[in-house]
N, C-alpha and C positions, 0 to 999 in steps of 0.2 A: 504494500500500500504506500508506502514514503517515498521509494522510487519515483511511483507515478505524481508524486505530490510536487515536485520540483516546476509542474507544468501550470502551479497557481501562480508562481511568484511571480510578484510586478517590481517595477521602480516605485518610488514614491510618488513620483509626478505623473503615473500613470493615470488618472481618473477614468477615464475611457473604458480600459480593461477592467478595473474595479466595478463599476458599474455595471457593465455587460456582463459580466461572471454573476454578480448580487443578481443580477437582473433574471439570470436563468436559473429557475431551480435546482435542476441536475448539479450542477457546477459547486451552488451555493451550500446546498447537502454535504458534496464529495467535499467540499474546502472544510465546512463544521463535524465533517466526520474526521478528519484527518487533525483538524484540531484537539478534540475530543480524545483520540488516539494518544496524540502527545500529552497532554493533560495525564494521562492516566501513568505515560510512562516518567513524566515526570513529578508524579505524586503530588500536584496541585488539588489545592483545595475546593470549595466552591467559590470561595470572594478571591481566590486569588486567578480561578480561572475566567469569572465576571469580570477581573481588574482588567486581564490581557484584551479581553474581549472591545475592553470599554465602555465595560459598566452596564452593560443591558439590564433590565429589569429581571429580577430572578424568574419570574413565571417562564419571560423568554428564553431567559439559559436556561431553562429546563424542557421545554417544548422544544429547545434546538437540540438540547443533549439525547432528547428522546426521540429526535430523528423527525419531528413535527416541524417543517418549517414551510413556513409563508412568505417571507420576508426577511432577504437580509441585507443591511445597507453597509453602501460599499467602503464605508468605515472598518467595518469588521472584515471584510474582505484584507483590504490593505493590511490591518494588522496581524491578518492570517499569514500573509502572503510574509512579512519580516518576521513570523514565527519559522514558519519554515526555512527561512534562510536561514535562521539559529542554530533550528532543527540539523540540518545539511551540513552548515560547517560543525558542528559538534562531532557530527556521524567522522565525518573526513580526518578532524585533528587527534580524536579519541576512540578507536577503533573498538575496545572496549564499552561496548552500553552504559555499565556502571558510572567507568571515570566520566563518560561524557553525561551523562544523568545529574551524577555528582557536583559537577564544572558547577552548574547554576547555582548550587548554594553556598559553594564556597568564596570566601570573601577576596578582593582580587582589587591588589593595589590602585591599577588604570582605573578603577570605578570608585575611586576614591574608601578603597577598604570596604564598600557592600560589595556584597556577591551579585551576580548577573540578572538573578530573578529582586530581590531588592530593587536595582537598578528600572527593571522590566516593570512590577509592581508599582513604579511613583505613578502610574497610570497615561501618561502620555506616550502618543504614538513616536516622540522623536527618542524617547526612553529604548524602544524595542529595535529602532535604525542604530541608535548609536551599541547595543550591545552585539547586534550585526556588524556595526562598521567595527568593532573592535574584531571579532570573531576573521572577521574576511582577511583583515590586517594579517593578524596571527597564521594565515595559513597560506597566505603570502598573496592575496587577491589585491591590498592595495587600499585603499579607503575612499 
């Protein structure tokens, strides 16, 4: 399933794509399922996976957790879309599940001594770019 998931990611400036993905169900499903996925493997919580989300109202995170979706706006796309890159380079630098599981909670100087999910948690979308842009740096992509 993560594989295939490489094929949500957008740029930030992408609006277009975010939109049109939100806009198709199928899409919008497979992106909150693959979320959902990560969530589980990264042992988030429910308000820490509302946080990523950006905050949606709980009835919604759970109508989306349960596979029910109506609607989903291309805010939550986008920051699907800088999960997965997290997602990706984690997989690449720590070939091990665990360590790269682990990365997120551990506290990590460049973020100012929070760990990545801390950092992820202050609830802005430029929060989850920049622990990408850090990630990408790391593995030699460049920032």
């Amino acid at each position: 399933m993560f594989g295939l998931m490489a094929n949500l990611r957008l740029s930030t400036s992408d609006q277009a794509d975010a939109e049109r993905i939100a806009s198709t169900p199928a899409k919008a499903h497979f992106a909150l399922r693959a979320f959902f996925e990560m969530a589980k493997h990264w042992q988030l919580s429910t308000d820490e996976g509302r946080t990523l989300l950006g905050t949606p109202a709980r009835a919604t995170f759970f109508e989306w957790k349960g596979g029910r979706i109506a609607r989903v706006p291309p805010d939550v796309i986008r920051r699907i879309s800088w999960l997965l890159g997290i997602w990706k380079a984690l997989q690449i630098l720590f070939p091990q599940p665990e360590r790269a599981d682990a990365w997120l909670r551990r506290p990590n100087a460049l973020l100012g001594g929070q760990s990545a999910l801390q950092r992820m948690l202050a609830g802005d979308v430029t929060d989850l770019a920049e622990v990408r842009h850090l990630l990408d740096y790391a593995r030699g992509g460049g920032v």
